[in-house]
ChimeraX commands (.cxc) that place a marker at each C-alpha (Angstrom):
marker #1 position 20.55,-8.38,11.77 radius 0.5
marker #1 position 17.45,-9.92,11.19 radius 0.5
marker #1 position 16.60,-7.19,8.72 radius 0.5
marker #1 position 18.37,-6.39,5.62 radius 0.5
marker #1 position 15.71,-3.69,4.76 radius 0.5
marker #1 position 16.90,-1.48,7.97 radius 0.5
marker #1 position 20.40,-1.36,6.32 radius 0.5
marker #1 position 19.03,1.09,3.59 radius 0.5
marker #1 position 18.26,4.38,5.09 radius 0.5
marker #1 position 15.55,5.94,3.06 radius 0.5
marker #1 position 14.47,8.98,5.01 radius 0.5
marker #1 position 11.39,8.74,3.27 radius 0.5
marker #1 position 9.34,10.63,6.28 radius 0.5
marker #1 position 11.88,13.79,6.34 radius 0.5
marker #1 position 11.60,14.03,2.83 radius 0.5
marker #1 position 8.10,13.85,2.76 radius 0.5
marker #1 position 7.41,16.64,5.39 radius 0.5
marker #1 position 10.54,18.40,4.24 radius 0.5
marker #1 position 8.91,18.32,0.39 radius 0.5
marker #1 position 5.82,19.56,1.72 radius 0.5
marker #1 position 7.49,22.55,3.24 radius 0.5
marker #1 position 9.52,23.08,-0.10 radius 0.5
marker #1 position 6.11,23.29,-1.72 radius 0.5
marker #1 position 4.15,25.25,1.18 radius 0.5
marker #1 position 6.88,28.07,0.84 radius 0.5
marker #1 position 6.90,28.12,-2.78 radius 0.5
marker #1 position 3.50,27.28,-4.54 radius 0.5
marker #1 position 0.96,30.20,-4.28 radius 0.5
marker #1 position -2.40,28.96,-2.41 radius 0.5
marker #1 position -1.20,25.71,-1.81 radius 0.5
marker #1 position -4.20,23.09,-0.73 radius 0.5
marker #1 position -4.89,19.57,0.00 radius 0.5
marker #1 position -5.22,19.12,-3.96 radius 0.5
marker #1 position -2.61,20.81,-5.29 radius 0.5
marker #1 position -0.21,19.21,-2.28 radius 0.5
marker #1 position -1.23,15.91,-3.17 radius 0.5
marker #1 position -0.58,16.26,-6.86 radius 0.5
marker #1 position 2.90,18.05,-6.31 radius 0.5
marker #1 position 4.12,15.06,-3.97 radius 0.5
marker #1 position 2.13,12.62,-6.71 radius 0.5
marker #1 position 4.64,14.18,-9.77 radius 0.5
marker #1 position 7.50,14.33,-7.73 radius 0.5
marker #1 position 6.74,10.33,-6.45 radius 0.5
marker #1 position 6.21,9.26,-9.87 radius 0.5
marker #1 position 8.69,11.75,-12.21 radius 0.5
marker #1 position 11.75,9.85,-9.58 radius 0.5
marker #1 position 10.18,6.30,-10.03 radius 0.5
marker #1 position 10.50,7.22,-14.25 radius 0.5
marker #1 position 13.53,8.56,-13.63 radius 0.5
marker #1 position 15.39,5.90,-11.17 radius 0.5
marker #1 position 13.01,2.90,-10.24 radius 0.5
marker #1 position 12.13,4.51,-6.74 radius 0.5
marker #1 position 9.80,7.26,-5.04 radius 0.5
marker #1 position 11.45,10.19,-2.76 radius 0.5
marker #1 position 8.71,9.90,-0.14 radius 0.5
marker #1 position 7.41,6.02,-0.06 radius 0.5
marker #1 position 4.14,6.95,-0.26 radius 0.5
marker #1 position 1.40,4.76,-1.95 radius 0.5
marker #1 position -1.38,6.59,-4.22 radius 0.5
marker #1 position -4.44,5.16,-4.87 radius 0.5
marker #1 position -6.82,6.11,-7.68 radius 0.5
marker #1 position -9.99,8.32,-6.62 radius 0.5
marker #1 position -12.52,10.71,-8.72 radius 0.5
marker #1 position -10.36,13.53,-8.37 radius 0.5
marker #1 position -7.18,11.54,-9.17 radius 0.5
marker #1 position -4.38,10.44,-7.52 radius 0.5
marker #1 position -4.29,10.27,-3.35 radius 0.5
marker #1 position -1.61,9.41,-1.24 radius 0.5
marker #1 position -3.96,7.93,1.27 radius 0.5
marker #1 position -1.66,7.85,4.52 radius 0.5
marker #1 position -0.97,11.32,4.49 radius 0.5
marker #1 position -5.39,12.13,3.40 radius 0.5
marker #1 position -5.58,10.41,6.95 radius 0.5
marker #1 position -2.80,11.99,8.75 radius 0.5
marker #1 position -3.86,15.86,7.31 radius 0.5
marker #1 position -6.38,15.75,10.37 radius 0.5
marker #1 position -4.12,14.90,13.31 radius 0.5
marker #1 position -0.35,15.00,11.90 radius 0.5
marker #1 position 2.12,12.78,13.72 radius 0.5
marker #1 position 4.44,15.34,16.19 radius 0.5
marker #1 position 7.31,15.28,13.88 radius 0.5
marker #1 position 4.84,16.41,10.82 radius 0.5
marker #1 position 2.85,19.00,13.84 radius 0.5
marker #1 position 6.49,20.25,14.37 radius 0.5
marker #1 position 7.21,21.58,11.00 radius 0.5
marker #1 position 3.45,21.70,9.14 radius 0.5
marker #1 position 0.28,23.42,10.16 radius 0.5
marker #1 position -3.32,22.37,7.61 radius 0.5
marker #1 position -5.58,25.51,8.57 radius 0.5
marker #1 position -9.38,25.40,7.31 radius 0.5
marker #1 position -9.90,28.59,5.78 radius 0.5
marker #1 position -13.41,29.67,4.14 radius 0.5
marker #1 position -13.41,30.29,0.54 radius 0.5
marker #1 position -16.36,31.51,-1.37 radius 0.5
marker #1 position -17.91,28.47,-2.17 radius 0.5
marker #1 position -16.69,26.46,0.98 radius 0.5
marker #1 position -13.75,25.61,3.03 radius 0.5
marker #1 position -9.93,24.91,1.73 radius 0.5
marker #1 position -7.49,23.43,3.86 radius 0.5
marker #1 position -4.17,25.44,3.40 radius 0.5
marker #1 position -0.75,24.27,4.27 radius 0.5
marker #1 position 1.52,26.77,6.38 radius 0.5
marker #1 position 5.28,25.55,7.24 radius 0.5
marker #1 position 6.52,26.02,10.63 radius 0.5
marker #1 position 10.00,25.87,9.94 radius 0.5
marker #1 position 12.58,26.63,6.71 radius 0.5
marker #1 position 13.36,24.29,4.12 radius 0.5
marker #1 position 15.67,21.42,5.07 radius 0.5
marker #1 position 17.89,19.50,1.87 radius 0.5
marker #1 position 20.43,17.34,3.55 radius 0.5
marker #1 position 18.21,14.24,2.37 radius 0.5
marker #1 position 17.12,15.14,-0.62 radius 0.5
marker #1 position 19.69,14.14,-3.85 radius 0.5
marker #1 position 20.37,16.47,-6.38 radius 0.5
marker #1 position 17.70,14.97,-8.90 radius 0.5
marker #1 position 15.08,14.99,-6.18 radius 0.5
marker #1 position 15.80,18.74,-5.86 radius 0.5
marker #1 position 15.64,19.44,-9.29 radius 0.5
marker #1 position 12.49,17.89,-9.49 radius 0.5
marker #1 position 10.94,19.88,-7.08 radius 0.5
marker #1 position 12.30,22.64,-8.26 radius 0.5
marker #1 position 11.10,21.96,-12.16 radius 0.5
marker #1 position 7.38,21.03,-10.36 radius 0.5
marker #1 position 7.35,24.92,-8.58 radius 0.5
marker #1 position 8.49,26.09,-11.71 radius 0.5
marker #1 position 5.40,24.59,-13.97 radius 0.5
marker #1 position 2.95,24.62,-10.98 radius 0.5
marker #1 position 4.17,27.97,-9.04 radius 0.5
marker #1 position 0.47,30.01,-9.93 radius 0.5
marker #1 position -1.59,26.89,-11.16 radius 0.5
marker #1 position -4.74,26.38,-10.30 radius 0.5
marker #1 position -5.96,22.96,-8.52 radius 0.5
marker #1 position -8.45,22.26,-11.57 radius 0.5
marker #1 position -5.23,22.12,-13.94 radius 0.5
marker #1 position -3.80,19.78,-11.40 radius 0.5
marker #1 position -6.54,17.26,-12.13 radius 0.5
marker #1 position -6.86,17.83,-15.37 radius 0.5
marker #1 position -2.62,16.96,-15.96 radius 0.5
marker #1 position -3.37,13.87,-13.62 radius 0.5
marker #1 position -6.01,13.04,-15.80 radius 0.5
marker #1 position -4.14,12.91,-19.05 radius 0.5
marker #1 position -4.47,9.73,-21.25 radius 0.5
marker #1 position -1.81,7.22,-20.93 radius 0.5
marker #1 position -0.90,8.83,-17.38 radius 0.5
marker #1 position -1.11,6.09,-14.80 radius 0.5
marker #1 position -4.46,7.42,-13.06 radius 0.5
marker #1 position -6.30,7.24,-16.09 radius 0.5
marker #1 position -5.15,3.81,-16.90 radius 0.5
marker #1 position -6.02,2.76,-13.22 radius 0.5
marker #1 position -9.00,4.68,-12.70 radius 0.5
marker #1 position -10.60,5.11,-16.49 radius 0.5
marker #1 position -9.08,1.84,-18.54 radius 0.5
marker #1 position -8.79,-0.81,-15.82 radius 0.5
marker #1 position -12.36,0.87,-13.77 radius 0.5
marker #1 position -9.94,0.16,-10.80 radius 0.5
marker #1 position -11.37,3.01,-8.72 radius 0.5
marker #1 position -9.86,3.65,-5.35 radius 0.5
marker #1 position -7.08,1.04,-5.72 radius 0.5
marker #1 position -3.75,1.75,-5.69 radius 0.5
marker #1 position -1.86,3.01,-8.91 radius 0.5
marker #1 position 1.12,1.29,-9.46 radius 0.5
marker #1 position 4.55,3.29,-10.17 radius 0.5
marker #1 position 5.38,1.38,-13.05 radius 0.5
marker #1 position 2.68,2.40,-14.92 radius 0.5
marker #1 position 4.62,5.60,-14.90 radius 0.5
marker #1 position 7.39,4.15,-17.24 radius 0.5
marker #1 position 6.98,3.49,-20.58 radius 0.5
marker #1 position 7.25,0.11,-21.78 radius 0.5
marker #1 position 10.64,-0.05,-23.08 radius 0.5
marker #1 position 11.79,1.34,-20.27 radius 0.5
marker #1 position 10.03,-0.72,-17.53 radius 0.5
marker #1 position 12.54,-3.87,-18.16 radius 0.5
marker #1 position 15.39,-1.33,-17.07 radius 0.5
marker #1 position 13.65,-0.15,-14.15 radius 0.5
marker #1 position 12.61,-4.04,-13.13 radius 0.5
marker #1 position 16.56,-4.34,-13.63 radius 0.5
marker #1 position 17.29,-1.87,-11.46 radius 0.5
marker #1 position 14.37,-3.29,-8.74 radius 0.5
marker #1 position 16.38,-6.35,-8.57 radius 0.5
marker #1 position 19.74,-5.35,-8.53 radius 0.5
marker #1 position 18.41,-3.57,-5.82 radius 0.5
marker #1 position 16.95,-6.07,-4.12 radius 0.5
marker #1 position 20.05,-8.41,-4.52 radius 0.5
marker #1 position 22.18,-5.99,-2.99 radius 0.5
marker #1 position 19.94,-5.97,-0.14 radius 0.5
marker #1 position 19.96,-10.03,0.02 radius 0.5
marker #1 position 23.47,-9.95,0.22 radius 0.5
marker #1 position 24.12,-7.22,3.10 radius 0.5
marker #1 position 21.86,-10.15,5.14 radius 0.5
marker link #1:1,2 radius 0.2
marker link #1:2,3 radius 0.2
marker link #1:3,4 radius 0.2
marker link #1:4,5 radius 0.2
marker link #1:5,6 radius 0.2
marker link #1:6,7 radius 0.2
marker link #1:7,8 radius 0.2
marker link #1:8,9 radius 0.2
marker link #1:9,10 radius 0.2
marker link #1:10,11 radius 0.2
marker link #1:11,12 radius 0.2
marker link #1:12,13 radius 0.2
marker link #1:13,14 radius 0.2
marker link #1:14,15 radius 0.2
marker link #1:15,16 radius 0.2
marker link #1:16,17 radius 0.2
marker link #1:17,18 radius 0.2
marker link #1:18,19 radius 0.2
marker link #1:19,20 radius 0.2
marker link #1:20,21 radius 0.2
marker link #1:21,22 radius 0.2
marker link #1:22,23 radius 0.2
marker link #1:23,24 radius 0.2
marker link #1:24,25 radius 0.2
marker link #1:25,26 radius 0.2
marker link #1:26,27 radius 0.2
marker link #1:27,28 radius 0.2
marker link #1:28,29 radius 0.2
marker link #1:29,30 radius 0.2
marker link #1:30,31 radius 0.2
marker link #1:31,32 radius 0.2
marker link #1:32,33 radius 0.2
marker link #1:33,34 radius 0.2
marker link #1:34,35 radius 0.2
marker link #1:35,36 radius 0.2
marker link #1:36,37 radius 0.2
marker link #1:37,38 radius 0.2
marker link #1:38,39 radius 0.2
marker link #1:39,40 radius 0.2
marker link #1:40,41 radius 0.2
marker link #1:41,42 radius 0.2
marker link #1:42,43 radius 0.2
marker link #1:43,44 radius 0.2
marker link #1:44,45 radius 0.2
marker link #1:45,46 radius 0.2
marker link #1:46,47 radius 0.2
marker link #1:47,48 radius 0.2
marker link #1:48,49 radius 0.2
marker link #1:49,50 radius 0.2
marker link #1:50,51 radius 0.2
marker link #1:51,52 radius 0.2
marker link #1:52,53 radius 0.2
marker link #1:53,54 radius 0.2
marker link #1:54,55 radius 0.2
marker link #1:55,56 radius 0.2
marker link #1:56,57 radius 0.2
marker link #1:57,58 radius 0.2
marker link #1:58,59 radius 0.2
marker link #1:59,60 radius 0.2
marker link #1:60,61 radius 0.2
marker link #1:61,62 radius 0.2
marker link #1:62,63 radius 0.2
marker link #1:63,64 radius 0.2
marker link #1:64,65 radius 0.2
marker link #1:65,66 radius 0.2
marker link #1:66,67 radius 0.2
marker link #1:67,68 radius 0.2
marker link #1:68,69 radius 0.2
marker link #1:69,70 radius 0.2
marker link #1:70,71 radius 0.2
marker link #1:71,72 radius 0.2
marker link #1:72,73 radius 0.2
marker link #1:73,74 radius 0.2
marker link #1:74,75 radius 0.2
marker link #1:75,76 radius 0.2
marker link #1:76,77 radius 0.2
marker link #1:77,78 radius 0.2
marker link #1:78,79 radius 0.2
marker link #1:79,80 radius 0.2
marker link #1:80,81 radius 0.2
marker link #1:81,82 radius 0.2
marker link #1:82,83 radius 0.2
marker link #1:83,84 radius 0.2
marker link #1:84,85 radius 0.2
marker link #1:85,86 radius 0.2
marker link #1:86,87 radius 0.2
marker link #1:87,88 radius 0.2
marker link #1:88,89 radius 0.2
marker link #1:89,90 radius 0.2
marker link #1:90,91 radius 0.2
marker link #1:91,92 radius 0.2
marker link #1:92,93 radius 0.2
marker link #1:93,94 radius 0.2
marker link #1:94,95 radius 0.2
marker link #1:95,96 radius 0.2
marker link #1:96,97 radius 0.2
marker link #1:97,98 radius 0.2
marker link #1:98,99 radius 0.2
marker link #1:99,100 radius 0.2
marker link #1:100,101 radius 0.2
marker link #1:101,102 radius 0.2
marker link #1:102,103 radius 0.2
marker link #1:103,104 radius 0.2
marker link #1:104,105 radius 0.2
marker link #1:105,106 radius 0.2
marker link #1:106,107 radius 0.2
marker link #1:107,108 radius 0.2
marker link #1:108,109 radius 0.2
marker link #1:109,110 radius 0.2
marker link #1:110,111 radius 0.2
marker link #1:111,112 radius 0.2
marker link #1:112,113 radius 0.2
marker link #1:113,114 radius 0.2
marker link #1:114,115 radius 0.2
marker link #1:115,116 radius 0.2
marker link #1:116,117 radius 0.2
marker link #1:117,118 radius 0.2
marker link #1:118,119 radius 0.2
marker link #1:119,120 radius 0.2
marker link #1:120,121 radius 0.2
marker link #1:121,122 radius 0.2
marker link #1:122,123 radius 0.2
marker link #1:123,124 radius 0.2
marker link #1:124,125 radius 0.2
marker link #1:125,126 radius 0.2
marker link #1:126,127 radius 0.2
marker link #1:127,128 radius 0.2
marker link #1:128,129 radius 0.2
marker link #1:129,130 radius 0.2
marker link #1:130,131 radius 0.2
marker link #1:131,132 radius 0.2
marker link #1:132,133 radius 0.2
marker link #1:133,134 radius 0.2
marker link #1:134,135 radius 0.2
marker link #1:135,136 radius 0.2
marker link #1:136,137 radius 0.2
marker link #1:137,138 radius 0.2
marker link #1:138,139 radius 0.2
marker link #1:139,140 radius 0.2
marker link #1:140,141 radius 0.2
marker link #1:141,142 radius 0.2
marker link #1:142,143 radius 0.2
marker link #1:143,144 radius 0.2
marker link #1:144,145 radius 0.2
marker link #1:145,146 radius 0.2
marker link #1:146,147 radius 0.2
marker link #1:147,148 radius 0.2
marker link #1:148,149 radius 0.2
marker link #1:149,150 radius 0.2
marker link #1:150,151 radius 0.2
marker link #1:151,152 radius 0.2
marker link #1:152,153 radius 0.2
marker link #1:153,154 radius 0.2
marker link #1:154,155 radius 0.2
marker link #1:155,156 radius 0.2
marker link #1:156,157 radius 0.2
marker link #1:157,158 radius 0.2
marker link #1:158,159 radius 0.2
marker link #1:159,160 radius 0.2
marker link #1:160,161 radius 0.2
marker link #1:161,162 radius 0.2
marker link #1:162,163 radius 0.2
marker link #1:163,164 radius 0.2
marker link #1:164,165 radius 0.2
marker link #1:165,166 radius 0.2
marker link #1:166,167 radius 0.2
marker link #1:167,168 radius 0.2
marker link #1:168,169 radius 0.2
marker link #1:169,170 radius 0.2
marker link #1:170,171 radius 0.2
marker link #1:171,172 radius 0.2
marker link #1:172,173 radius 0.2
marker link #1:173,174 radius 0.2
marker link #1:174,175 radius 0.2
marker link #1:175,176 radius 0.2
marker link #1:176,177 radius 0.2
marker link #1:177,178 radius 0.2
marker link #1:178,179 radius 0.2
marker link #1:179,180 radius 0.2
marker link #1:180,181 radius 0.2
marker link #1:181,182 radius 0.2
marker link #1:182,183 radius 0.2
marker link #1:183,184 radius 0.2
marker link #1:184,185 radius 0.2
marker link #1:185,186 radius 0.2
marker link #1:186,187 radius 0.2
marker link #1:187,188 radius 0.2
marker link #1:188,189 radius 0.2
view
């Protein structure tokens, strides 16, 4: 195998659309915003937690905060296995349009771990009513890695990196973890 990284099944893109539908089916009025926040927390909450995202997705540091760039891109003409399972509809709103997420299909959890569920879970539980304002403003807290990107470093539009996420003390357990991780991968070569 010429490879190693193929060895390690991720199933990043299922867990991605399949968190999106987790969130379209359970968080009231549920826009591009407040999507991209939920899947930001979720990202970032499992990188403090274990050293790795659920959905692989990169954020990068705009006004509004944190923007998983790939999928801003992909909102307008989804891939077929995203088309399959999500619909984005442009709805008017009184003081413009808002793009609303509808799922085309139920929930699926086979890929998802326990933790990764109970994140989601805790995120619909603290976010279930929110509006997308208090979404920015709890990206926009001090110390949180958008503000140290976007605010302290003046980095704006650049991507936010998930260590920032961990606290200092903790980051040399995490960069253990990274590279155990990366060993293990070495050796299955």
């Amino acid at each position: 195998m010429e490879n190693s990284e193929s060895l390690i099944i991720t199933h990043e893109r299922e867990k991605l659309i399949n968190a999106i539908v987790y969130f379209a089916k359970n968080i009231q009025f549920l826009g591009k915003v407040k999507l991209f926040k939920l899947l930001y927390f979720l990202d970032f909450d499992h990188y403090k937690e274990v050293g790795r995202s659920v959905t692989g997705l990169d954020y990068f540091a705009w006004k509004m905060g944190p923007v998983p760039v790939s999928l801003y891109k992909e909102v307008d003409m989804p891939e077929q296995d995203m088309a399959e399972k999500i619909e984005f509809i442009v709805k008017k709103v009184r003081n413009g349009d808002m793009l609303t997420v509808l799922p085309l299909c139920d929930f699926d959890q086979k890929h998802f771990t326990k933790r990764e569920l109970r994140i989601m879970q805790s995120l619909v539980d603290q976010y279930a009513n929110a509006r997308a304002e208090e979404m920015v403003e709890a990206t926009h807290l001090e110390n949180q890695p958008w503000h140290k990107v976007y605010i302290e470093e003046g980095n704006k539009q650049k991507i936010i990196p998930y260590k920032l996420s961990v606290r200092k003390q903790e980051l040399n357990e995490i960069n253990d973890l990274a590279n155990e991780r990366e060993e293990f991968i070495r050796h299955l070569s």
